[in-house]
C-alpha atoms as an extended CHARMM CRD file, in Angstrom:
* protein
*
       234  EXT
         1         1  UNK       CA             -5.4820000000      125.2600000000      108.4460000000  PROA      1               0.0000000000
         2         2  UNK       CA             -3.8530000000      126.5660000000      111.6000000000  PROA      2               0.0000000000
         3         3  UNK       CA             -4.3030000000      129.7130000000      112.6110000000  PROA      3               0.0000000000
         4         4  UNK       CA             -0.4320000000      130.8380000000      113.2170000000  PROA      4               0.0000000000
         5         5  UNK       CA              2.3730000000      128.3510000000      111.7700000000  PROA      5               0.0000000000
         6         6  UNK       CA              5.9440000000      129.0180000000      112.2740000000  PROA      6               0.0000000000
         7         7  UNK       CA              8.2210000000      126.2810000000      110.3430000000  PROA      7               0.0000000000
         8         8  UNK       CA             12.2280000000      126.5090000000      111.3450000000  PROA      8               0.0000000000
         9         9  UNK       CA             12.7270000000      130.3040000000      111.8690000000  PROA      9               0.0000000000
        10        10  UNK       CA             15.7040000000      131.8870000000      111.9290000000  PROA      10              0.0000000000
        11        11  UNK       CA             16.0700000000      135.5670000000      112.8210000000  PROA      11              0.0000000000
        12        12  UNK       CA             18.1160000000      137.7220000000      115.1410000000  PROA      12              0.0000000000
        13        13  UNK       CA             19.4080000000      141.2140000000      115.6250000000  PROA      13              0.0000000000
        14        14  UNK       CA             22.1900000000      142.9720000000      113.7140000000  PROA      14              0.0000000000
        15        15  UNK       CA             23.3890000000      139.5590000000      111.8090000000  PROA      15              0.0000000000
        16        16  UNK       CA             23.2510000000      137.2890000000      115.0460000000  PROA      16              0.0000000000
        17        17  UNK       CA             21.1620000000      134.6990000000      114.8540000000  PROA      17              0.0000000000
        18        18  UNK       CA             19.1000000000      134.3970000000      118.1050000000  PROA      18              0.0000000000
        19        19  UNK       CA             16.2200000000      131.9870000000      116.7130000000  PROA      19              0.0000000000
        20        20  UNK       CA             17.8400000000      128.7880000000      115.1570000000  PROA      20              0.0000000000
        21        21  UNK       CA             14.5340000000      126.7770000000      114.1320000000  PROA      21              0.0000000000
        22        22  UNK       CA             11.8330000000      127.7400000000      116.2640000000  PROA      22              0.0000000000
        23        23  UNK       CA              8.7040000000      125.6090000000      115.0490000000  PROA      23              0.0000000000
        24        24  UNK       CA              5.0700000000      126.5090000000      116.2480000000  PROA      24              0.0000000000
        25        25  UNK       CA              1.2950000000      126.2520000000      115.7920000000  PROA      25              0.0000000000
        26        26  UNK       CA             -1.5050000000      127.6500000000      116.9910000000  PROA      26              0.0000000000
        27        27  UNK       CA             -5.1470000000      126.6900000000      115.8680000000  PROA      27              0.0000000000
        28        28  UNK       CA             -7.6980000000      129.3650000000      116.1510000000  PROA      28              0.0000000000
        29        29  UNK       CA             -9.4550000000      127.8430000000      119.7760000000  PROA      29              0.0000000000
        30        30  UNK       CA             -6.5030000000      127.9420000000      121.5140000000  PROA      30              0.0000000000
        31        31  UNK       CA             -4.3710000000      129.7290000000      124.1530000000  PROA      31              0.0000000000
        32        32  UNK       CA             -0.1540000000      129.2470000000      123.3250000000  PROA      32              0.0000000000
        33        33  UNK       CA              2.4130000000      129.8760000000      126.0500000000  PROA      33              0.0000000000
        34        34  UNK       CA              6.1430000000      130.0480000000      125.1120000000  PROA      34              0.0000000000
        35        35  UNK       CA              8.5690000000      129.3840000000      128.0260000000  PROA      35              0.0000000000
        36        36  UNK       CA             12.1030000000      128.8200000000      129.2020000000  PROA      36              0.0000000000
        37        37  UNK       CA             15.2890000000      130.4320000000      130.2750000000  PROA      37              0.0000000000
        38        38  UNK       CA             16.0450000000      133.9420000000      129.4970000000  PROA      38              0.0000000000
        39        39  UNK       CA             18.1900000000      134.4260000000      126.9460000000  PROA      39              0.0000000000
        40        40  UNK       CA             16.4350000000      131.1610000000      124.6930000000  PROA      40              0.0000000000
        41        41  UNK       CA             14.6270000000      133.8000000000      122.5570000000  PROA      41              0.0000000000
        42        42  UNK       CA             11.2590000000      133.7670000000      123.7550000000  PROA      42              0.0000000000
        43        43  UNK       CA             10.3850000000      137.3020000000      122.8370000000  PROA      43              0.0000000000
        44        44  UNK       CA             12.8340000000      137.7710000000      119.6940000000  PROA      44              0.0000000000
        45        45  UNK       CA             10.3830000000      134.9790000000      118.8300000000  PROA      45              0.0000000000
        46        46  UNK       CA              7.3770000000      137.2440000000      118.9450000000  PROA      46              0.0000000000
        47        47  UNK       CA              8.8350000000      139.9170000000      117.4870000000  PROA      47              0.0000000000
        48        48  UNK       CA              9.7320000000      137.8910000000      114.5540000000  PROA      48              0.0000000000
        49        49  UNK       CA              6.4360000000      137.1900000000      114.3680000000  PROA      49              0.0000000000
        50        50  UNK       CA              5.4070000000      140.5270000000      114.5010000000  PROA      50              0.0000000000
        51        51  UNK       CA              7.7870000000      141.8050000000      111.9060000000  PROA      51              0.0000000000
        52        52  UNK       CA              9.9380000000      143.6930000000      114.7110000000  PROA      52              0.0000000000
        53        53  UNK       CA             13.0810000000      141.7700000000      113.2940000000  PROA      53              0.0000000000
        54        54  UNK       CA             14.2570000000      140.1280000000      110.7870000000  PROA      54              0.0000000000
        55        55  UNK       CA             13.5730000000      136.4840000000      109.7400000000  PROA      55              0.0000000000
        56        56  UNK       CA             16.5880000000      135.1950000000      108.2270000000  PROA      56              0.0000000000
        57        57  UNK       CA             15.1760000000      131.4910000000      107.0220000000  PROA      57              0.0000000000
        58        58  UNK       CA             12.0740000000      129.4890000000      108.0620000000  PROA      58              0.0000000000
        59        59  UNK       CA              8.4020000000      130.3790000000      107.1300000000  PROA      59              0.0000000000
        60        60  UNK       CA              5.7730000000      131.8850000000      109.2160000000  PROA      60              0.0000000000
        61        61  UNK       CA              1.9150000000      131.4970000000      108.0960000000  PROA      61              0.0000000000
        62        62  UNK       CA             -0.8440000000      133.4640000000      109.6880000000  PROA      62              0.0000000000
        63        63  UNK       CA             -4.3670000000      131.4210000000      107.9110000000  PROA      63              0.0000000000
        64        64  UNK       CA             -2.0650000000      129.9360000000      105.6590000000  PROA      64              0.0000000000
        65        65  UNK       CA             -0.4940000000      133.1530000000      104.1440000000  PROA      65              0.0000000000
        66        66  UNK       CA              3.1100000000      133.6410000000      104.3410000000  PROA      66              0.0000000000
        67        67  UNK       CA              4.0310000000      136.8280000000      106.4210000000  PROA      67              0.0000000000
        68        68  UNK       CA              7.3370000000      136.8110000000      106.8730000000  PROA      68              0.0000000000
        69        69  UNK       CA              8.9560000000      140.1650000000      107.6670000000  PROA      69              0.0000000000
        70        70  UNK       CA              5.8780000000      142.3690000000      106.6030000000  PROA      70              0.0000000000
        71        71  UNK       CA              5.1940000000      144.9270000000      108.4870000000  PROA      71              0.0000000000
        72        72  UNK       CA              3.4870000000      145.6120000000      112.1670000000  PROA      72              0.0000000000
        73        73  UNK       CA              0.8700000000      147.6360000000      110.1410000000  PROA      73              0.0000000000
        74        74  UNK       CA              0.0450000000      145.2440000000      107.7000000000  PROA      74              0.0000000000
        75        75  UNK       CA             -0.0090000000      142.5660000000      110.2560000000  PROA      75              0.0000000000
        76        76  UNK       CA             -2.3420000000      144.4640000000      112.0820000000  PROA      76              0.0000000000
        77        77  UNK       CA             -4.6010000000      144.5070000000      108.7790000000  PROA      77              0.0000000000
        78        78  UNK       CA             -4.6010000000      140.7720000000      108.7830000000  PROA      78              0.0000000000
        79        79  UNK       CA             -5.8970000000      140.5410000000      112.3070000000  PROA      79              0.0000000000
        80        80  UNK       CA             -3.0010000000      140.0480000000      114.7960000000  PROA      80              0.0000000000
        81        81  UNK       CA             -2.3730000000      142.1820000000      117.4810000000  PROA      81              0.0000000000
        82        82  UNK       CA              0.1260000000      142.7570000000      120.1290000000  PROA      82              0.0000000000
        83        83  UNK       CA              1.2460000000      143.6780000000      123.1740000000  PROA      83              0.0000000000
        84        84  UNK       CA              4.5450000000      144.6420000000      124.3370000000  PROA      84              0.0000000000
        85        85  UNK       CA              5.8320000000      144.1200000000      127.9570000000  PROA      85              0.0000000000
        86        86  UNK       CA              6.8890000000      147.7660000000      128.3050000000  PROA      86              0.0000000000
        87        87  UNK       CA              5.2120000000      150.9260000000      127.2450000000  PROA      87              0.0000000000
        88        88  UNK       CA              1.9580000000      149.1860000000      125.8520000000  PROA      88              0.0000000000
        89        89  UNK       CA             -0.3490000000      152.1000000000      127.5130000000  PROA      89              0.0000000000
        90        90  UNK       CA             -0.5390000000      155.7860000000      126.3850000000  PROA      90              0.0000000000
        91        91  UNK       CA             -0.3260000000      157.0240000000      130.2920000000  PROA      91              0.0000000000
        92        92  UNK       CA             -1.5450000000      160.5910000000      129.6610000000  PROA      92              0.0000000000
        93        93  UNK       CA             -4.8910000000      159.5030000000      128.4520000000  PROA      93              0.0000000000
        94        94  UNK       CA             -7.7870000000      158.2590000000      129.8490000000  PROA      94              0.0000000000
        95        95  UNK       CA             -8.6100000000      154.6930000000      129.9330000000  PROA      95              0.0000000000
        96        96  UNK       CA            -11.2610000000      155.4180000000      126.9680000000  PROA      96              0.0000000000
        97        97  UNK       CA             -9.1930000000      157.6830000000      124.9970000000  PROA      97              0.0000000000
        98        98  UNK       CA             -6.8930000000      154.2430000000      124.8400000000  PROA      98              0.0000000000
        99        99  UNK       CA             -8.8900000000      152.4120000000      124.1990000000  PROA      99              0.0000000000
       100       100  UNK       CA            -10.0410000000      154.7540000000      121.3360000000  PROA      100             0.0000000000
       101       101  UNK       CA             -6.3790000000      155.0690000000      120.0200000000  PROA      101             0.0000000000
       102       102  UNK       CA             -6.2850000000      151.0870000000      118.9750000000  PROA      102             0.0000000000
       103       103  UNK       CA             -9.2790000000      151.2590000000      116.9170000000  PROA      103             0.0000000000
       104       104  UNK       CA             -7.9650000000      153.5190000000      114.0190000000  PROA      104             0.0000000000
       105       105  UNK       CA             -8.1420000000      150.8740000000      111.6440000000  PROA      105             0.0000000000
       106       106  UNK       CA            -11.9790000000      150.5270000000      112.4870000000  PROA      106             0.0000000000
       107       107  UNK       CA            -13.2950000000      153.6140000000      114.3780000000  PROA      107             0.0000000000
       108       108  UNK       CA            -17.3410000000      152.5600000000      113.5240000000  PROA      108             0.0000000000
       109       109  UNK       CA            -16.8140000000      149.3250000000      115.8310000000  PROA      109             0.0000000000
       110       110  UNK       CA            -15.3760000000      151.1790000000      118.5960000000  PROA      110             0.0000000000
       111       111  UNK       CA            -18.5420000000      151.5480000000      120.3210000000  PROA      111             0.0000000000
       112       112  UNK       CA            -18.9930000000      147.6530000000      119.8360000000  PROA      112             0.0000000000
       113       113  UNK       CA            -15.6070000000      146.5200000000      120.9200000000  PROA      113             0.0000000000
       114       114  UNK       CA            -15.6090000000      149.0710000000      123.8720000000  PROA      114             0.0000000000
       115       115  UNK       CA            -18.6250000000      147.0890000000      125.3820000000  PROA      115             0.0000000000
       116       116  UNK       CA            -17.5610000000      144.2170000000      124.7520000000  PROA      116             0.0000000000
       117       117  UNK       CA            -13.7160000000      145.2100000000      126.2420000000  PROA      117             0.0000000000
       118       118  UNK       CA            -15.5240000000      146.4920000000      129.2380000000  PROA      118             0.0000000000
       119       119  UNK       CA            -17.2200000000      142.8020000000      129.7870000000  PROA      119             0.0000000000
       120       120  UNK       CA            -13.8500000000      141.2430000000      129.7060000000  PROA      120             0.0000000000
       121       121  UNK       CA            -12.0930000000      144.2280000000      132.1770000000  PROA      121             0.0000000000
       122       122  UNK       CA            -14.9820000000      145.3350000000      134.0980000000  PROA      122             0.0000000000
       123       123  UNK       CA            -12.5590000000      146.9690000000      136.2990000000  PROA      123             0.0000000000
       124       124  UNK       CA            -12.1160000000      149.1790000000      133.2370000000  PROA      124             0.0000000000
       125       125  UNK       CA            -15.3690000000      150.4220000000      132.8900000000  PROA      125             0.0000000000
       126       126  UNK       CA            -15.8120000000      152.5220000000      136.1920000000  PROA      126             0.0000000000
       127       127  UNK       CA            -12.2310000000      154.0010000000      135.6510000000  PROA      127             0.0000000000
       128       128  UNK       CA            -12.7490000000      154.9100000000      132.0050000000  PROA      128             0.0000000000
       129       129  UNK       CA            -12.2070000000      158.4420000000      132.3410000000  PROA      129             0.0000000000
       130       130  UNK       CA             -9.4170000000      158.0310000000      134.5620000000  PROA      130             0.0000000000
       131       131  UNK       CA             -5.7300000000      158.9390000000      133.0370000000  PROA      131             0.0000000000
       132       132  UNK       CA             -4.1480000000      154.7210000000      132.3570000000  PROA      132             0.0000000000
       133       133  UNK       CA             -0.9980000000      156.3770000000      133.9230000000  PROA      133             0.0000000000
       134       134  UNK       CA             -2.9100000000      156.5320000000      137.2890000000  PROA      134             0.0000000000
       135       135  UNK       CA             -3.9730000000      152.6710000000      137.1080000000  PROA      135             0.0000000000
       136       136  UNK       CA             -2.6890000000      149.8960000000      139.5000000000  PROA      136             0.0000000000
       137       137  UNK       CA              0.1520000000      147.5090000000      137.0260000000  PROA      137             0.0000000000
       138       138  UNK       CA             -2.1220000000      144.9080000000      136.7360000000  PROA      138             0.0000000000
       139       139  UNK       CA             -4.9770000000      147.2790000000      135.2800000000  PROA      139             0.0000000000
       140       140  UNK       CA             -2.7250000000      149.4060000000      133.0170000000  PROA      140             0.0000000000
       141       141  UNK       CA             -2.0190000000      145.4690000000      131.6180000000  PROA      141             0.0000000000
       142       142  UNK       CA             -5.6090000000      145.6510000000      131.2550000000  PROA      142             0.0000000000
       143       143  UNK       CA             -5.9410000000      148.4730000000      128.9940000000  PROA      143             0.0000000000
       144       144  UNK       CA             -2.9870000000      147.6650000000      127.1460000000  PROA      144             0.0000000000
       145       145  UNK       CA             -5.0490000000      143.7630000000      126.0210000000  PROA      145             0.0000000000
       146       146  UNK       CA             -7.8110000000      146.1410000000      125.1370000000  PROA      146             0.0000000000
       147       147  UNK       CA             -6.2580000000      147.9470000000      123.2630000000  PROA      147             0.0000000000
       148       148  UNK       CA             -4.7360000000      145.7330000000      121.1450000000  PROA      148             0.0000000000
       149       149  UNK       CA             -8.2570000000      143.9810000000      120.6880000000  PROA      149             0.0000000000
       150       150  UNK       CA            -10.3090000000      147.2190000000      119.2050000000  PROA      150             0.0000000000
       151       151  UNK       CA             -9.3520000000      146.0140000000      116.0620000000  PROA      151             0.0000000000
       152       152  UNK       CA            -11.1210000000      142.7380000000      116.3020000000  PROA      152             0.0000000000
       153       153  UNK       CA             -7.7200000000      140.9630000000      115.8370000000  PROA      153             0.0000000000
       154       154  UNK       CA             -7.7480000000      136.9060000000      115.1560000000  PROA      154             0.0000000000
       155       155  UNK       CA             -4.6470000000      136.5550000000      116.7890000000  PROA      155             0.0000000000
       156       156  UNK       CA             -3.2420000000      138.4730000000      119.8210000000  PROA      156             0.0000000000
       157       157  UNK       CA              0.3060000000      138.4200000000      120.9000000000  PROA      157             0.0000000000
       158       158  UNK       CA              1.2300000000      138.9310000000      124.6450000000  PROA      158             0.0000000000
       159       159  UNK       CA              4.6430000000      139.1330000000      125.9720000000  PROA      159             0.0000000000
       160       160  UNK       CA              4.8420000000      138.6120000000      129.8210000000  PROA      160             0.0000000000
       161       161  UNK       CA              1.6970000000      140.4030000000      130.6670000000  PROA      161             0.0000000000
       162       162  UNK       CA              2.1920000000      139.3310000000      134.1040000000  PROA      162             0.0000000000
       163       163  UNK       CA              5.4110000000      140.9810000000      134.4190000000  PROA      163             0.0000000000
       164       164  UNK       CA              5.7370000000      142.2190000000      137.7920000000  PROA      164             0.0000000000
       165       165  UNK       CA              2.3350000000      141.8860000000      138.8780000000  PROA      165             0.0000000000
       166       166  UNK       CA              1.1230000000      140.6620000000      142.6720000000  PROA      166             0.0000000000
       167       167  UNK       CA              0.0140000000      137.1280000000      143.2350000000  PROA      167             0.0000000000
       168       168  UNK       CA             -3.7420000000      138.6180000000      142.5130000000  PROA      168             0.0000000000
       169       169  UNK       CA             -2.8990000000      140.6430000000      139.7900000000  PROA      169             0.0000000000
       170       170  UNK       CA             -1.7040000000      137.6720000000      137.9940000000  PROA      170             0.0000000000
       171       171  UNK       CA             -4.0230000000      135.3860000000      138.2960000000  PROA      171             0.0000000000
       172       172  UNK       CA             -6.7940000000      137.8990000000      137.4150000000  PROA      172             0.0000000000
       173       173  UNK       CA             -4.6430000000      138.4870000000      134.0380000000  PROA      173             0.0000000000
       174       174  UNK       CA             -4.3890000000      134.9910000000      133.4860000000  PROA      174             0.0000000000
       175       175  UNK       CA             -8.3370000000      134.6700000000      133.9620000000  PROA      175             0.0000000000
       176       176  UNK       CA             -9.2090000000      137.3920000000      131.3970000000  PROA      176             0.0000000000
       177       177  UNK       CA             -6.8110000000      136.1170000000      129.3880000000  PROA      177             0.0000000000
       178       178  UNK       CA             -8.8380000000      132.9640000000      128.8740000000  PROA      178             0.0000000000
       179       179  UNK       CA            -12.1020000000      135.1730000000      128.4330000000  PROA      179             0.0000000000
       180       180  UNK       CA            -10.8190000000      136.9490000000      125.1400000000  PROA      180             0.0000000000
       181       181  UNK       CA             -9.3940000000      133.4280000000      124.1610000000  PROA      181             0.0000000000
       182       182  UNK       CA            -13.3820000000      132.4000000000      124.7830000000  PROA      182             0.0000000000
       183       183  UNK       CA            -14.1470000000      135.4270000000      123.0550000000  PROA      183             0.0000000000
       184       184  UNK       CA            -12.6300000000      133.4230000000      119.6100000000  PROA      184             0.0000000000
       185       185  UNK       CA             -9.0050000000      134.9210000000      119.5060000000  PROA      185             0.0000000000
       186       186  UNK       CA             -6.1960000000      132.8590000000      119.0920000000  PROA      186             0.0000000000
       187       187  UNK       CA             -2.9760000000      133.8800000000      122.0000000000  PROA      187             0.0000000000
       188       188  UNK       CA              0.2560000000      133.2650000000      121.7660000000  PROA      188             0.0000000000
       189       189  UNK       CA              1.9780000000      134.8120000000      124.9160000000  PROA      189             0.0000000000
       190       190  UNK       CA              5.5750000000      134.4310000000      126.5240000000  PROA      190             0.0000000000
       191       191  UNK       CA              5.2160000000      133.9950000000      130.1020000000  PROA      191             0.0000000000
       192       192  UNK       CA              8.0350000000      133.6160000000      132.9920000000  PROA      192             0.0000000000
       193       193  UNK       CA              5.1910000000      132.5840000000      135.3310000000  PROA      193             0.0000000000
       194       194  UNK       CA              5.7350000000      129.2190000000      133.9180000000  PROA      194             0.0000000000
       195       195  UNK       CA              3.8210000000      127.1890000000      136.1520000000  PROA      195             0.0000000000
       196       196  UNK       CA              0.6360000000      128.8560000000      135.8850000000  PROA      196             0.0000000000
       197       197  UNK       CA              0.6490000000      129.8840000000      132.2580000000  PROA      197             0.0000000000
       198       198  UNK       CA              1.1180000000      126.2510000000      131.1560000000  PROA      198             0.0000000000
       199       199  UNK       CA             -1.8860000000      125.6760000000      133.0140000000  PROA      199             0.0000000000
       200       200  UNK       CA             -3.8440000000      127.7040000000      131.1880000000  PROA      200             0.0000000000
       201       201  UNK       CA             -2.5200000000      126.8080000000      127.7780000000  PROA      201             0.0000000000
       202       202  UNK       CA             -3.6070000000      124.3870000000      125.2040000000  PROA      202             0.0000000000
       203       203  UNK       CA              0.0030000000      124.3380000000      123.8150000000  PROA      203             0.0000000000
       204       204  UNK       CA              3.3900000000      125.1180000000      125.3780000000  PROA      204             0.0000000000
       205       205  UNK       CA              6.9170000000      125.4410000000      123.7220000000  PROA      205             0.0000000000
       206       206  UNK       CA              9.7490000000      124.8830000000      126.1470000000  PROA      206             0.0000000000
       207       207  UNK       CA             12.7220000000      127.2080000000      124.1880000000  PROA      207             0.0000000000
       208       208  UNK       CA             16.2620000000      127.0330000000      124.9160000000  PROA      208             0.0000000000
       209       209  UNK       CA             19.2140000000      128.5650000000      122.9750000000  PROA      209             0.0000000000
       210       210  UNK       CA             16.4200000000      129.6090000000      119.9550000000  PROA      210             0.0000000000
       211       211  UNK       CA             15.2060000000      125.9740000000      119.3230000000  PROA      211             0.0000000000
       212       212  UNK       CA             11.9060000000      124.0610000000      120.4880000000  PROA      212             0.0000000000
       213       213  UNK       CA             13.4870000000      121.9800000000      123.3310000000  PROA      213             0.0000000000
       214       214  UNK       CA             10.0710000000      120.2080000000      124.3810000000  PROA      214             0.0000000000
       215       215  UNK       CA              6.4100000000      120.9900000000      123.0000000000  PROA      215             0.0000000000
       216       216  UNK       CA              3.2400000000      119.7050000000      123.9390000000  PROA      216             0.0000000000
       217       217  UNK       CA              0.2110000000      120.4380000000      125.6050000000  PROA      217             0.0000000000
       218       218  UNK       CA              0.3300000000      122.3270000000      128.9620000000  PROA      218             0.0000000000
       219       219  UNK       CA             -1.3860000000      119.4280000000      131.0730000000  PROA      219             0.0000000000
       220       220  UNK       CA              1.7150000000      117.3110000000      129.2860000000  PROA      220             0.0000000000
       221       221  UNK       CA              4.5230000000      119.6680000000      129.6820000000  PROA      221             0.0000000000
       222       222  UNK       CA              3.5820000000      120.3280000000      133.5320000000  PROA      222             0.0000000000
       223       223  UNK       CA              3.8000000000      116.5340000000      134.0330000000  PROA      223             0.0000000000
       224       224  UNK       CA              6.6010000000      115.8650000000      132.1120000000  PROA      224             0.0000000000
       225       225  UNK       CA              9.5930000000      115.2180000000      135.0470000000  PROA      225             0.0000000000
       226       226  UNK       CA             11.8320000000      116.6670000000      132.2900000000  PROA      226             0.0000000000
       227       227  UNK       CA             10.4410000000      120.0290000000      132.2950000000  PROA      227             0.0000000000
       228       228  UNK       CA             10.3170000000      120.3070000000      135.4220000000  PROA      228             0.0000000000
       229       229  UNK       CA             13.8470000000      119.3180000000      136.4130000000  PROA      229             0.0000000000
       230       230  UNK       CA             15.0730000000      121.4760000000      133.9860000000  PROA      230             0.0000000000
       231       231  UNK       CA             12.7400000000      124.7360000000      133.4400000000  PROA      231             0.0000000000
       232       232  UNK       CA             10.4420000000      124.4820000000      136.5680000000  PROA      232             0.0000000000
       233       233  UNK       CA             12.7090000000      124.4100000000      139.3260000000  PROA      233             0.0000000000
       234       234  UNK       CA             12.1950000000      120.6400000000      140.3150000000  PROA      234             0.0000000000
């Protein structure tokens, strides 16, 4: 049973279809990277997901159980987490106290998940008590992954969390990225980095105007001349 199935979705904002049968799956092991043009409804896709709008038609399964259009809070009950490419940190508190804030649903494992956060960001652990407002991009990014892990989710939903990074800031993301993937949780991210995310991924959907355009692997899609005429500049 895969972890995260999405069969012919439909969705969209205020009537308007922007998804017009997306398909996707992600087993438990792996790392997913959704790419393409902007405007092809790579992040209306993970809000779908994330019941932040409205599926119109289509199923989506997280282990097998349908979840369409439930909401964030229950989906964070079932073990999915995410992170959103803008105002994903609580600036004004420390590093900690963030980290603190995403583990409401499971305060006694804080202590746990904190140790175990601070493995995977060890740049986090000598700026704990620092205010996350203070932080460099690519370690507010950081916090913001860590976050979203406290609660031990299954499934962890990233959109561009290399936004506007440097060159080193990136690739460090990309590496921890692949530790909390190693860790046993299941990513789905949207990426415009395409090049180097579909390195990293064991799956990659190539979206344009809401529909699956090309999906394979991310050794495949790299390779294929197609994709790379078309979505990786040559």
């Amino acid at each position: 049973m895969p972890l995260l199935e999405a069969s012919d979705v439909h969705g969209g904002y205020g009537g308007m279809n922007i998804l017009n049968g997306v398909n996707m799956t992600i087993e438990a092991d792996e790392i997913g990277v959704i790419v393409g043009p902007n405007g092809a409804g790579k992040s209306t896709m993970l809000k779908a997901i994330f019941g932040l709008l409205t599926v119109t038609a289509g199923e989506i399964r997280l282990r097998g159980e349908l979840i369409n259009n439930l909401s964030p809070h229950r989906l964070v009950e079932m073990g999915m987490g995410f992170v959103p490419q803008e105002r994903n940190i609580f600036p004004g508190l420390t590093v900690e106290e963030n980290l603190d804030m995403g583990a409401f649903l499971k305060p006694a494992t804080a202590p746990r998940m904190k140790a175990q956060i601070y493995d995977i960001f060890p740049p986090l652990r000598d700026k704990r008590r620092q205010p996350a407002g203070e932080l460099s991009g690519g370690q507010r990014q950081m916090v913001a992954m860590g976050r979203a892990m406290m609660n031990e989710p299954g499934m962890l939903l990233l959109d561009e969390p290399t936004a506007g990074l440097s060159p080193r800031y990136m690739n460090e993301i990309f590496e921890r990225i692949r530790a909390i993937n190693a860790a046993g949780v299941g990513i789905l991210m949207v990426e415009q980095n395409a090049r180097q995310a579909l390195g990293i991924a064991h799956r990659g959907f190539v979206l344009a105007a809401g529909q699956n355009r090309f999906t394979d692997s991310g050794e495949a899609l790299l390779n294929d001349p197609r994709v790379a005429r078309s979505f990786l500049g040559g």
